[in-house]
RORO-819958 format. One record per residue (C-alpha): residue number from 0; x, y, z. Coordinates in pm, 1 decimal, decimal comma, always signed. Layout:
! RORO-819958
> NUM; X; Y; Z
...
! end
This chain:
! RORO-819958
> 0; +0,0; +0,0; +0,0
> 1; +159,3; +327,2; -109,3
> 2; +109,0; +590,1; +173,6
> 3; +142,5; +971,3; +143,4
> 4; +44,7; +1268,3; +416,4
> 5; -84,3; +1612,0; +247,9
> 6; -266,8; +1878,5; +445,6
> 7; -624,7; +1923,5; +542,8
> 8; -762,6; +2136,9; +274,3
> 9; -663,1; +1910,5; +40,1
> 10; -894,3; +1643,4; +214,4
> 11; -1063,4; +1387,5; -2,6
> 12; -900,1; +1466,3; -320,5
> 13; -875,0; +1128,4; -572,3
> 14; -1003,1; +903,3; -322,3
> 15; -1287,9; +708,4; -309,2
> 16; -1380,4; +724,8; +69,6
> 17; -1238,3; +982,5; +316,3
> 18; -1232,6; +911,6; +741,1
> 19; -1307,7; +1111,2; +1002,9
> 20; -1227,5; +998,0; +1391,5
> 21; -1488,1; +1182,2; +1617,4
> 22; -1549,7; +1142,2; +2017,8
> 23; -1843,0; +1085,5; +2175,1
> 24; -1886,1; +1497,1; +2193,8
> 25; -1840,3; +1594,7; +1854,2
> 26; -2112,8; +1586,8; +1658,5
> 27; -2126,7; +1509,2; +1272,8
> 28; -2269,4; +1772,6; +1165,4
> 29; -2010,5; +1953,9; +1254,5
> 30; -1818,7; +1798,1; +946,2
> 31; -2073,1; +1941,3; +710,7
> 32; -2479,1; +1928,3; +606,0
> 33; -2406,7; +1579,3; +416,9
> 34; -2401,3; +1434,5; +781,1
> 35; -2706,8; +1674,0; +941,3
> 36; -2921,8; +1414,5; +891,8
> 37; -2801,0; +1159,8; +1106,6
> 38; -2930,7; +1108,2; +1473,6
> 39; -2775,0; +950,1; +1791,5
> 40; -2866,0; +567,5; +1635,0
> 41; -2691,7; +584,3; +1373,7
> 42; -2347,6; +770,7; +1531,1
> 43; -2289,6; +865,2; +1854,2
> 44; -1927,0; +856,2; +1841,1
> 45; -1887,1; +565,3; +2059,6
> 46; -1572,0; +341,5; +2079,7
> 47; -1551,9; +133,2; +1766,5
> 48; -1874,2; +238,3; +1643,2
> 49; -1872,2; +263,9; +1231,9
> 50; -2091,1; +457,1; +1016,9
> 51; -2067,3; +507,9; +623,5
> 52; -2252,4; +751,6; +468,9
> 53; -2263,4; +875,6; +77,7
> 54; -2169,6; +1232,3; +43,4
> 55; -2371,9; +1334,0; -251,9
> 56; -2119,2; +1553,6; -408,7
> 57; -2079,3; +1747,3; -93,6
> 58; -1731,0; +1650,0; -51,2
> 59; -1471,6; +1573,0; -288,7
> 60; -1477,1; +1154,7; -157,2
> 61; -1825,3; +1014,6; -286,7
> 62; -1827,0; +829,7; +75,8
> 63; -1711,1; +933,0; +418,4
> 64; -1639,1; +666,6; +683,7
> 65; -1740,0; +819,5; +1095,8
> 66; -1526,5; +617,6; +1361,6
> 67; -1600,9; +692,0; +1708,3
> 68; -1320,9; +738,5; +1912,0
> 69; -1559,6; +777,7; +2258,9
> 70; -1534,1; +1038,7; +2520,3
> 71; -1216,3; +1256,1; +2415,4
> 72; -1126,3; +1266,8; +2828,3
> 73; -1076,5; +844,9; +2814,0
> 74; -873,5; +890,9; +2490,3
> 75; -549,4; +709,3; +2378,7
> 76; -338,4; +626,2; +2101,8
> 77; -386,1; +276,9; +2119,9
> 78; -771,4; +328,7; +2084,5
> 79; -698,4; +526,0; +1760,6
> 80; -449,5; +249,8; +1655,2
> 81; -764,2; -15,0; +1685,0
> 82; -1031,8; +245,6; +1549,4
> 83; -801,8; +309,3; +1227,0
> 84; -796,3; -86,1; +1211,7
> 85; -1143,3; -146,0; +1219,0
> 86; -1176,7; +162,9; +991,6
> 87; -921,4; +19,3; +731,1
> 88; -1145,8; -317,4; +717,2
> 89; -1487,7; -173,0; +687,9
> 90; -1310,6; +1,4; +348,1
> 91; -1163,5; -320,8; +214,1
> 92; -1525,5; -434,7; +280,0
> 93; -1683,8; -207,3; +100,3
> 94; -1448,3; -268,6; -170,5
> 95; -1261,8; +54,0; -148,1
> 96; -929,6; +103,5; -290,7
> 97; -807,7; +410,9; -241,1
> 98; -880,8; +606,4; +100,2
> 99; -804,4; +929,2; +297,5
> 100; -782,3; +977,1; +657,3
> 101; -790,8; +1309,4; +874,0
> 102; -459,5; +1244,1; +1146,6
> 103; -473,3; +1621,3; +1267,0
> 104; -117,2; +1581,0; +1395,9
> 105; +229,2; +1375,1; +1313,9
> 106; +191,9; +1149,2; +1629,7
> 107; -123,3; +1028,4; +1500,5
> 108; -55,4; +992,1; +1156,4
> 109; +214,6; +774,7; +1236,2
> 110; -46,7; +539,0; +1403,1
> 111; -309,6; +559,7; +1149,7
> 112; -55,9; +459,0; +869,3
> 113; +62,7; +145,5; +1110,0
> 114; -294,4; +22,6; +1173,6
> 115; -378,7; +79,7; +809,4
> 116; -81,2; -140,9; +696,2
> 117; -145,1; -371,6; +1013,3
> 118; -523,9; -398,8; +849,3
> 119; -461,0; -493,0; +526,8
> 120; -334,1; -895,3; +624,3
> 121; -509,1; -1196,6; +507,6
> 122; -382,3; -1549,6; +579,7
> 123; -518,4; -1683,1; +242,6
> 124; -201,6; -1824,8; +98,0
> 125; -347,8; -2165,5; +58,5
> 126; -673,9; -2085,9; -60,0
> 127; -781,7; -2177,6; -413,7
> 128; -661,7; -1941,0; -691,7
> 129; -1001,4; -1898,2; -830,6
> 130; -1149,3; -1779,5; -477,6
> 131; -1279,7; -1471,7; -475,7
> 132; -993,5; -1212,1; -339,3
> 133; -1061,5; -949,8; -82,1
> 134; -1029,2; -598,6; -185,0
> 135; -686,2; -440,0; -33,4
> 136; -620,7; -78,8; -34,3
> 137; -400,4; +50,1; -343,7
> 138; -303,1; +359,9; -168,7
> 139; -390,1; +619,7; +115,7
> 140; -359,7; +1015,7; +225,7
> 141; -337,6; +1139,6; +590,4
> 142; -362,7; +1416,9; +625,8
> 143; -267,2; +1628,9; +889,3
> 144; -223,4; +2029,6; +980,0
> 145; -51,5; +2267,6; +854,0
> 146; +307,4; +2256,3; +993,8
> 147; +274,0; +1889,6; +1074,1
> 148; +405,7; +1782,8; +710,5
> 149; +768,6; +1703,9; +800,2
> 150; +704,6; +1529,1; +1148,8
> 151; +407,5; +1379,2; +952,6
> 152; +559,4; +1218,9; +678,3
> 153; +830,5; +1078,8; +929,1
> 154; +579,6; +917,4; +1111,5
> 155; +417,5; +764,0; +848,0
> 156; +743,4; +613,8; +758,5
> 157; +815,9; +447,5; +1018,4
> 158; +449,6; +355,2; +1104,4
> 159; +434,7; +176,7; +729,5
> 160; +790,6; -48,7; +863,1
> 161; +640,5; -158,4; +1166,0
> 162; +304,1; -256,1; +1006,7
> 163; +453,0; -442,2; +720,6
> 164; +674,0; -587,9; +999,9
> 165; +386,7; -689,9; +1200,2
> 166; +199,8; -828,0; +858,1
> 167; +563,2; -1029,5; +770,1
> 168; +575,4; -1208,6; +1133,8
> 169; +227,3; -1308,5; +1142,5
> 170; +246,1; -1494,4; +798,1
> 171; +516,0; -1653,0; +963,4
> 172; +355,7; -1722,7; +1258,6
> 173; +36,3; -1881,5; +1070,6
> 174; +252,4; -2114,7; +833,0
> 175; +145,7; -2520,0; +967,6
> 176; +387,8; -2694,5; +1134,5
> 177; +481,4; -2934,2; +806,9
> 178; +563,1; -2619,4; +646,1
> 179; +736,5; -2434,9; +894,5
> 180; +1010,7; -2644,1; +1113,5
> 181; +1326,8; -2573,7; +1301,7
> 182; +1554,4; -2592,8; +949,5
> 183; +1314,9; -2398,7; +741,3
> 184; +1258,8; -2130,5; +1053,5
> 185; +1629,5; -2109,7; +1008,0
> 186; +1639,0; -2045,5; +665,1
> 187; +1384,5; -1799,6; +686,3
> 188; +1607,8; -1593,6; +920,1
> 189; +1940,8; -1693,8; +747,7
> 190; +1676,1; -1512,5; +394,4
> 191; +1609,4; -1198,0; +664,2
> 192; +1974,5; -1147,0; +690,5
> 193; +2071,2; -1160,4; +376,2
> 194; +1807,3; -911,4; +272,4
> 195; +1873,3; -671,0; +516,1
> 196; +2211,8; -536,3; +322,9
> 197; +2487,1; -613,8; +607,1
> 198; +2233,7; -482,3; +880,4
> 199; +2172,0; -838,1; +1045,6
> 200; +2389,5; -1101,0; +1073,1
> 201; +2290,5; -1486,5; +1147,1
> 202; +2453,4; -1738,1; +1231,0
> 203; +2273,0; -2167,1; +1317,9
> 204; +2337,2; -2412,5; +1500,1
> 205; +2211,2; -2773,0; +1372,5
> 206; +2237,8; -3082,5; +1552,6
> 207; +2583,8; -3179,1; +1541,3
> 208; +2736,6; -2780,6; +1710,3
> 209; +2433,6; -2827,2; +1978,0
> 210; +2553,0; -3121,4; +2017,7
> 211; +2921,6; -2987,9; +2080,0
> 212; +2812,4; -2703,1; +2253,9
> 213; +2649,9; -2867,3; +2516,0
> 214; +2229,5; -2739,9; +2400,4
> 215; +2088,8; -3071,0; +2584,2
> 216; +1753,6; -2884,3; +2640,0
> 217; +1728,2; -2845,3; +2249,7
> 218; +1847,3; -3185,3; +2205,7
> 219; +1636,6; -3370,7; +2461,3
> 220; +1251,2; -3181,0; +2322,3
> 221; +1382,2; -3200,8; +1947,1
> 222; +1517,5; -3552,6; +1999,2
> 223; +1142,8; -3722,2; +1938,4
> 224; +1111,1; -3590,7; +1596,2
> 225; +1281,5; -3648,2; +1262,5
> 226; +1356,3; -3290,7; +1215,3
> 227; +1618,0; -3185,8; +1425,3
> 228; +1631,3; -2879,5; +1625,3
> 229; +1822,3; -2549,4; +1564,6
> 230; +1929,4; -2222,9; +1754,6
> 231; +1892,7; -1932,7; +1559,0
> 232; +2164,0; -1659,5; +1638,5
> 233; +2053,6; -1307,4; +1497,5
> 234; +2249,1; -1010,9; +1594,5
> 235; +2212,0; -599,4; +1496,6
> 236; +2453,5; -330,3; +1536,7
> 237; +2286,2; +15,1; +1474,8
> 238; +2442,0; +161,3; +1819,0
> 239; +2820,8; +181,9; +1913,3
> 240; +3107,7; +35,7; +1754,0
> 241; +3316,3; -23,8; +2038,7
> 242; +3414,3; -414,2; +2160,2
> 243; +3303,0; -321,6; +2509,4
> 244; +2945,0; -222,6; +2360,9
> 245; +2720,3; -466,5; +2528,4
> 246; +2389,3; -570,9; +2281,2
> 247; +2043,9; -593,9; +2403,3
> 248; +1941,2; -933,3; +2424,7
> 249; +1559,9; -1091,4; +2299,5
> 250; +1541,1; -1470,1; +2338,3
> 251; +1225,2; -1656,8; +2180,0
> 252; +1047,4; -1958,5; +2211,7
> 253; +993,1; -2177,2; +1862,7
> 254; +821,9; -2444,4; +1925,3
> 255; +715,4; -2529,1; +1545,5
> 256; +471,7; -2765,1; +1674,8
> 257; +375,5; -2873,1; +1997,7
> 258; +219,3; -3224,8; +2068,5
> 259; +298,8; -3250,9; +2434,0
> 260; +590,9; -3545,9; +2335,5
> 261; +517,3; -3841,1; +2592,7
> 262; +291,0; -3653,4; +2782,5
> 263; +33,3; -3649,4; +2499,6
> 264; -163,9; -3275,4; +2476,4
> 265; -569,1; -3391,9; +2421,1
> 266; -651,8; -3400,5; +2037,0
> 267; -877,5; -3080,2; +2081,3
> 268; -731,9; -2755,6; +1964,7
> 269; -394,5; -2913,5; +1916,4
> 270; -394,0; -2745,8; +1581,7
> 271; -327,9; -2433,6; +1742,3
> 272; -51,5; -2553,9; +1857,4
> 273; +130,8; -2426,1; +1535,0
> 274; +163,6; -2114,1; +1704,3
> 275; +402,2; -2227,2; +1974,9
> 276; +634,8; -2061,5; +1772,7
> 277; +485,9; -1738,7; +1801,9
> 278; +770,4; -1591,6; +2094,0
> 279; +1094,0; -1678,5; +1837,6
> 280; +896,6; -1534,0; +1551,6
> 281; +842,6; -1232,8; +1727,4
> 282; +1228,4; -1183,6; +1768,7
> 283; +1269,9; -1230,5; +1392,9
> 284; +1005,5; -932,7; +1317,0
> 285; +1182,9; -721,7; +1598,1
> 286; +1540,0; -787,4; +1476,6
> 287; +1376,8; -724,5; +1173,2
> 288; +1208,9; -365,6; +1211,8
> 289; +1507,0; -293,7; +1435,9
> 290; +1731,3; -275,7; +1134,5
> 291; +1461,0; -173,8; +856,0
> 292; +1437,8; +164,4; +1090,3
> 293; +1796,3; +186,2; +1156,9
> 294; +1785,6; +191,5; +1558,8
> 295; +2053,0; +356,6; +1738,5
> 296; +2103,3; +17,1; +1970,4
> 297; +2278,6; -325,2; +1902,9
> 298; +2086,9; -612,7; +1950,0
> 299; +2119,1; -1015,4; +1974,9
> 300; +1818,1; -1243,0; +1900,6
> 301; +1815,4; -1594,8; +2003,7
> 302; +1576,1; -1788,5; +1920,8
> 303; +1562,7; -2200,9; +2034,5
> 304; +1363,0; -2403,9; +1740,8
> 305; +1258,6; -2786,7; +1844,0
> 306; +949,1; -2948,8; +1762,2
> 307; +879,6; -3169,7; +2040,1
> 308; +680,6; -3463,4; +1932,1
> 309; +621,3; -3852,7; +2058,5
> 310; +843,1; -4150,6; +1928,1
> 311; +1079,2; -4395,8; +2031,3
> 312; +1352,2; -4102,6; +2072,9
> 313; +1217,4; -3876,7; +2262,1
> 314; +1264,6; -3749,2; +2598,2
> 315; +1059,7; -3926,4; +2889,5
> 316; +937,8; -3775,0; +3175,6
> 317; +1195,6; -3870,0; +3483,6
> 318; +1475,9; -3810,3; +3256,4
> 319; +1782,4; -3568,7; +3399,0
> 320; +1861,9; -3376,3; +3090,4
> 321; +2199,7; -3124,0; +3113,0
> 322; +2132,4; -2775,1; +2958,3
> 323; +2443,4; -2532,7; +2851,1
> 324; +2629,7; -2436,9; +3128,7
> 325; +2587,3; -2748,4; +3274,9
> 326; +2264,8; -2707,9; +3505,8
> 327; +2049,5; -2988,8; +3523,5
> 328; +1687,0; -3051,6; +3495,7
> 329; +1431,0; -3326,2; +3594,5
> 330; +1174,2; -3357,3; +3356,6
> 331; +799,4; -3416,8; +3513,0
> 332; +565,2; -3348,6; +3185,3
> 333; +738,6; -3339,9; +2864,9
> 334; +464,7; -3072,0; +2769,3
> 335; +636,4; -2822,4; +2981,6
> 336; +891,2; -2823,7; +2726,4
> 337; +909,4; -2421,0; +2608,4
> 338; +1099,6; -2365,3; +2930,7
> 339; +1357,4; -2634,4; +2873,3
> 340; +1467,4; -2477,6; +2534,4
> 341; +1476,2; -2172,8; +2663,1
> 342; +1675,5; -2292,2; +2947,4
> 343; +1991,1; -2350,5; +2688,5
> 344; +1916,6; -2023,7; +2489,9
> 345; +1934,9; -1797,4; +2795,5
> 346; +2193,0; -1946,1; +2913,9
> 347; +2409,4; -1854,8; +2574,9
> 348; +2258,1; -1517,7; +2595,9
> 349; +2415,2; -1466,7; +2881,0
> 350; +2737,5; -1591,0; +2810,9
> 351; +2728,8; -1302,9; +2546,4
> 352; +2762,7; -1032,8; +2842,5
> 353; +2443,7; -882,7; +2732,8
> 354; +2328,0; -539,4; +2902,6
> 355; +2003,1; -703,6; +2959,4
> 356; +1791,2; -1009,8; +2838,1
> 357; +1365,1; -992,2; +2757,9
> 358; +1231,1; -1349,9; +2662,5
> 359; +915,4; -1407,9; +2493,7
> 360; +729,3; -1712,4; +2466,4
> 361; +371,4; -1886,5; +2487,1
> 362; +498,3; -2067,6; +2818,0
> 363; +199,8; -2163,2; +2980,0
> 364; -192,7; -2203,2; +2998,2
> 365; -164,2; -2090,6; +3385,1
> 366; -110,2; -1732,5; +3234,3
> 367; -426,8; -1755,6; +2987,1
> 368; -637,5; -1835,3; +3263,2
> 369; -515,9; -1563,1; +3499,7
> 370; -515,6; -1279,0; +3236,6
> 371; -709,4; -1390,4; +2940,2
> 372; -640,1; -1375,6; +2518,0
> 373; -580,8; -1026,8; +2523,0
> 374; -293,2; -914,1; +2846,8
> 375; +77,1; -1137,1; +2877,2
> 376; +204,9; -1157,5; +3193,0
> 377; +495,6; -1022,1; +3282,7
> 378; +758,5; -1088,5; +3532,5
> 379; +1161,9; -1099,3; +3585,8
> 380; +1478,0; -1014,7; +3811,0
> 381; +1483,5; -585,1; +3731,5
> 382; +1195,6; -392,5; +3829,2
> 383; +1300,3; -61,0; +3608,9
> 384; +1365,2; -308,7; +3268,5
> 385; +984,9; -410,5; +3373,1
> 386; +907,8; -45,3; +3419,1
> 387; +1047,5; +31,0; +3035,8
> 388; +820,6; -250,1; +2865,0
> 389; +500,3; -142,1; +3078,4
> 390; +562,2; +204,9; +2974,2
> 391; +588,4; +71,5; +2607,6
> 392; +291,9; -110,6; +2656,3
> 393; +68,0; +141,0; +2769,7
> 394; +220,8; +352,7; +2455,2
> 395; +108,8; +54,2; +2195,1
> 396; -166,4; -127,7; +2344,7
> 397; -13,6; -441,6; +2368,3
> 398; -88,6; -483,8; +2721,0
> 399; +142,2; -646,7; +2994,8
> 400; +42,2; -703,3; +3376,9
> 401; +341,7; -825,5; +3624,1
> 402; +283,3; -1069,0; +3853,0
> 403; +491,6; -1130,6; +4142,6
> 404; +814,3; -1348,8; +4136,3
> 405; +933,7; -1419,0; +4462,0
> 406; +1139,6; -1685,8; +4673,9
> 407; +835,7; -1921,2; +4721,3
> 408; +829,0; -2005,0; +4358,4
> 409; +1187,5; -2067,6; +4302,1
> 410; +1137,2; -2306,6; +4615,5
> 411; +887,1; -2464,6; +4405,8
> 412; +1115,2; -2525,1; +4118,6
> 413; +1406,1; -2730,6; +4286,6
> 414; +1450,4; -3080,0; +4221,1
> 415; +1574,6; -3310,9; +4470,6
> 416; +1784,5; -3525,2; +4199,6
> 417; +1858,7; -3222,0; +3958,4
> 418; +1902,5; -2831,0; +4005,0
> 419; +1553,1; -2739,0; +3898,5
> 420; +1262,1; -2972,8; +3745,4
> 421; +1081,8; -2824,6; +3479,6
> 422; +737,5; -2883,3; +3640,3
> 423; +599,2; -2780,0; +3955,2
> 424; +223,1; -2857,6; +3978,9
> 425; -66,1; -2720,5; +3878,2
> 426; -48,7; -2390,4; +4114,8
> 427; +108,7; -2079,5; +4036,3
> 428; +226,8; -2263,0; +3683,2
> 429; +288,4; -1886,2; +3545,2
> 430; +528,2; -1807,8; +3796,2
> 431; +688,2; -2108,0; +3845,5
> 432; +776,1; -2140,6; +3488,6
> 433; +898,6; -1804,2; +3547,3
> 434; +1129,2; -1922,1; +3851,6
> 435; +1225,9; -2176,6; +3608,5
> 436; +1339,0; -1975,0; +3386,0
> 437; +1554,5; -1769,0; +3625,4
> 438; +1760,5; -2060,1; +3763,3
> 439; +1921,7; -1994,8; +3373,2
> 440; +1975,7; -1636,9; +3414,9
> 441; +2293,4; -1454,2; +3504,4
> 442; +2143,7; -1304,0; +3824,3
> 443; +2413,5; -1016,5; +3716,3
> 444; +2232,0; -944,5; +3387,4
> 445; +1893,6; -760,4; +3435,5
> 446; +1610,8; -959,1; +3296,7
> 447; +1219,2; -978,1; +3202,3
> 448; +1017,0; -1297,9; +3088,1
> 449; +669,1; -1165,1; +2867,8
> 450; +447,5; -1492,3; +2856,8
> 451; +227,9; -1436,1; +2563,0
> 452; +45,9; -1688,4; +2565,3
> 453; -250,9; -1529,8; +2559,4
> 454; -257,2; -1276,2; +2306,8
> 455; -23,9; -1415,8; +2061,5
> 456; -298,9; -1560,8; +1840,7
> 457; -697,8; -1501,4; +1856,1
> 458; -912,1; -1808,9; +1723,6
> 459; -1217,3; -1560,0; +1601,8
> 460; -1205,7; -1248,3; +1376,1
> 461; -1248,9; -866,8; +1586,1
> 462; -1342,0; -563,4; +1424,6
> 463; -967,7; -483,8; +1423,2
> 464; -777,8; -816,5; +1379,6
> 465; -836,0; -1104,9; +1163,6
> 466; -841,2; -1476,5; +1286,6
> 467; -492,6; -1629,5; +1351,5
> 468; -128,1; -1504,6; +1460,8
> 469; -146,4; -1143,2; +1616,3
> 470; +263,0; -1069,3; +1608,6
> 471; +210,2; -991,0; +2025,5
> 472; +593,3; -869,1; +2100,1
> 473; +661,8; -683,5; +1790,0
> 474; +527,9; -298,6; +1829,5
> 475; +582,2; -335,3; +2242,7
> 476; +939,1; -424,9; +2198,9
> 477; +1016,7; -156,6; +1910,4
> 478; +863,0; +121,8; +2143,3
> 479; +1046,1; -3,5; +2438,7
> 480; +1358,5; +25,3; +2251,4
> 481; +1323,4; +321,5; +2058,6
> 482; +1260,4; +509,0; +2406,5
> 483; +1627,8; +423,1; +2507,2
! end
C-alpha cells in the first residue's frame, strides 16, 4: 500500500472514501450538512462504532467513513491504533481502494498509517486461486495540519515499517507446522539477513554444534522428531562500535509444533498448537524492524527451534537432561517443554555479556487463565527493565500485567535429583515457569520474561484483527527500545 500525508484542505481529493475519527462529543454535523441528517442511532461517536454515509457531491470523496473514538477525556493512542484498524477493514469491505484519513497531527498519523498497513493482512495463501480475493487498499492520504508535514511524513514512515513488519511475522507465525520447522525457521532468518544489506547477521546451530556445545535442552525436546532442532543466532549493530558495547538481548520460544511429546496434549485444539512458535517469531520481526528503521542500539536475538513430538527417541518424563552451562533438569511433563529450550538459549545469551535479556514465549496455559487472550504476563529479576516494557505497553496497546516473582516459587522449582525440574504442579504454573526460567539467568544481567500466551494468536475475527497469529511482542518491543 503506497502511503502519502498532504494537508487538510486538500482532504478527499482522488479518493474514493475519506475518514473522520470523532469522540463521543463531537457531533457530525459539525463535518458538514451531508451528515445533518443523522441522529444519535446511527453515530454517537462511541468506541468502535462505524458509520458510512454517501456524500452526494458534498465533498470531494463520494463516501465518508465516521469512527467513534468515545469520550475525548478516556482517549489514547492505542484506541486510535484499533479504530483506524477497524476503519481500514470496513473500506476493504466495502471494496474501497483508495482512502483518505484526517490524522490532525504527526503522532497520530504515524499510528493511522501502522494500523492501516497492520489492516490490510489476510492469511489466504493456501486458498484456491479462483477464490474470490478481498479488496486491499491501493493507496492512502493522511492528512494532517498545517506545519505537521515534516514530522508527519516521518511518522508515516516508520508507522508503514512496523506494520509491514507486524503483517511479515504473522504470515510466519500462521505457516502449519509441516511447512514451517526448526531448518526452514532457520532459513527464513538466514533469507532476513541476507536481505537486510549487512544490517543483520545470522549465524545456526544444527544438531551436530548443539551437540558440541552442550544445548541438551534443544536436544532432549527435538530428539522425538525427525527434524532436528536449531538455535537461531541473529544479531544488529545500529548503536556503538566499540568491543566493550554490550547488545540488548531478545530470546524466543519456537516451538514449530507442539504435541505434548510423551505426555500427549488432548486431540482438541492441538492445531493451534502451530503457534508455539509465536515468541521466536516475534524476535525475527523485531530484529527485523530494528534494522529496517535503523535503531541507534545493538541487538542479539536468540531464538531455540525444536518441535517436540512422541516416538521412540524422545525425551521421557523422569529423565535428567543437562542444559548449557551445565545445570540440570528433571523432567515431570514433557509438555512443559518451552521452558527447557529456553533454558539452553538464555543461558548462551548470557554468556554473550548482554546489558540485559527480555524473553518471549507462549509458556503456559496458567497465564491464559489468569489474564485472558488479550494481556501477557509479565515478570523478571529488574523492576526498572519491567518499568520500560510497561511504559511501552501502555504507549502501543499491547498490554502487559506483572505478577509477582518471589522466593516461594523458586522453592517450588528445585529438584531433589537435579538443580531445577521443569514442572511444579498445577499452582502458580505462570510463575513457576517463570522461577524456572531464572535458575538460567545470570542473576548479574537484568532480565524480564513476557508470557504471551494469551494474546499471541486469537481463534475468532475482531473488528480490528483477523483470525490467527497477532505478532504480540513486535510494536511493544520496538517502542520499548526506541525510548532508550
Amino acid at each position: 500500500m503506497r502511503l502519502q500525508t498532504k494537508t487538510t484542505p486538500a482532504l478527499g481529493e482522488r479518493a474514493e472514501a475519506v475518514v473522520f475519527f470523532l469522540y463521543a462529543e463531537q457531533k457530525p454535523a459539525a463535518l458538514g450538512p451531508v451528515f445533518r441528517g443523522l441522529n444519535a442511532e446511527e453515530f454517537s461517536g462511541k468506541p468502535g462504532q462505524l458509520c458510512l454515509v454517501h456524500t452526494q457531491g458534498k465533498l470531494a470523496a463520494p463516501r465518508a467513513l465516521l469512527v467513534g473514538l468515545g469520550p475525548r477525556k478516556k482517549f489514547t493512542l492505542p484506541q486510535l491504533h484499533r479504530a483506524a484498524a477497524a476503519a481500514t477493514r470496513q473500506l476493504r469491505k466495502v471494496g474501497v481502494r483508495r482512502a483518505a484519513f484526517e490524522a490532525g497531527d504527526a503522532r497520530r498519523a504515524g499510528v493511522i498509517a501502522e494500523a492501516a498497513v497492520m489492516a490490510q493482512y489476510d492469511f489466504d495463501r493456501f486458498k484456491p486461486s479462483d477464490a474470490p480475493s478481498k479488496t486491499k487498499l491501493a493507496g492512502a492520504t493522511i492528512h494532517v495540519r498545517s506545519g505537521e508535514e515534516s514530522a508527519a511524513s516521518a511518522a508515516v514512515h516508520r508507522g508503514q515499517i512496523i506494520g509491514e513488519t507486524v503483517n511479515w511475522t504473522k504470515a510466519l507465525a500462521n505457516l502449519p507446522g509441516n511447512i514451517i520447522y526448526p531448518a526452514t525457521l532457520a532459513a527464513r532468518a538466514q533469507a532476513l539477513a541476507r536481505e537486510s544489506r549487512g544490517r543483520l547477521r545470522c549465524r545456526v546451530l544444527d544438531k551436530r554444534a548443539l551437540e558440541r556445545g552442550g544445548f541438551g535442552g534443544l536436544l532432549a525436546v527435538g530428539g522425538g522428531s525427525a527434524r532436528e532442532p536449531r538455535l537461531i543466532v541473529l544479531e544488529y549493530h545500529g548503536g556503538s562500535r566499540s568491543p566493550n558495547a554490550k547488545p540488548f538481548a531478545i530470546v524466543g520460544k519456537a516451538i514449530t509444533f507442539d504435541s505434548g511429546g510423551i505426555s500427549l496434549k488432548p486431540g482438541e485444539k492441538m492445531d493451534e498448537m502451530k503457534w508455539d512458535k509465536s515468541g521466536g517469531v516475534a524476535v525475527l520481526g523485531i530484529l527485523r524492524a530494528a534494522a529496517l528503521l535503523r535503531l541507534p542500539v545493538n541487538l542479539l536475538g536468540v531464538i531455540a527451534a525444536a518441535e517436540n513430538m512422541p516416538s521412540g527417541t524422545s525425551y521421557r518424563p523422569g529423565d535428567i537432561v543437562t542444559a548449557r552451562g551445565g545445570k540440570t533438569i528433571e523432567v515431570i511433563n514433557t509438555d512443559a517443554e518451552g521452558r527447557i529450550i529456553l533454558a539452553d538459549a538464555l543461558a548462551y545469551a548470557c554468556e554473550r555479556k548482554p546489558q540485559a535479556i527480555v524473553d518471549l514465549a507462549t509458556l503456559t496455559g496458567a497465564c491464559v487463565v489468569a489474564l485472558g487472550h488479550d494481556i501477557a504476563g509479565v515478570m523478571g529479576s529488574d523492576a526498572g527493565l519491567i518499568k520500560r516494557i510497561r511504559r511501552a505497553s501502555e504507549a502501543t496497546g499491547e498490554e502487559v500485567w506483572e505478577l509477582p516473582l518471589r522466593d516461594q516459587f523458586r522453592e517450588m522449582v528445585k529438584s531433589d535429583v537435579a538443580t531445577v525440574k521443569n514442572s511444579a504442579g498445577r499452582w502458580a504454573g505462570t510463575l513457576t515457569g517463570a522461577a524456572f526460567l531464572q535458575a538460567f539467568v545470570d542473576e548479574k544481567v537484568p532480565w524480564a520474561h513476557l508470557d504471551i500466551a494469551g494474546p499471541a494468536w486469537t481463534d475468532k475475527a475482531r473488528p480490528h484483527h483477523e483470525k490467527g497469529a497477532t505478532a504480540f511482542g513486535v510494536r511493544l518491543m520496538i517502542e520499548m527500545l526506541s525510548r532508550g
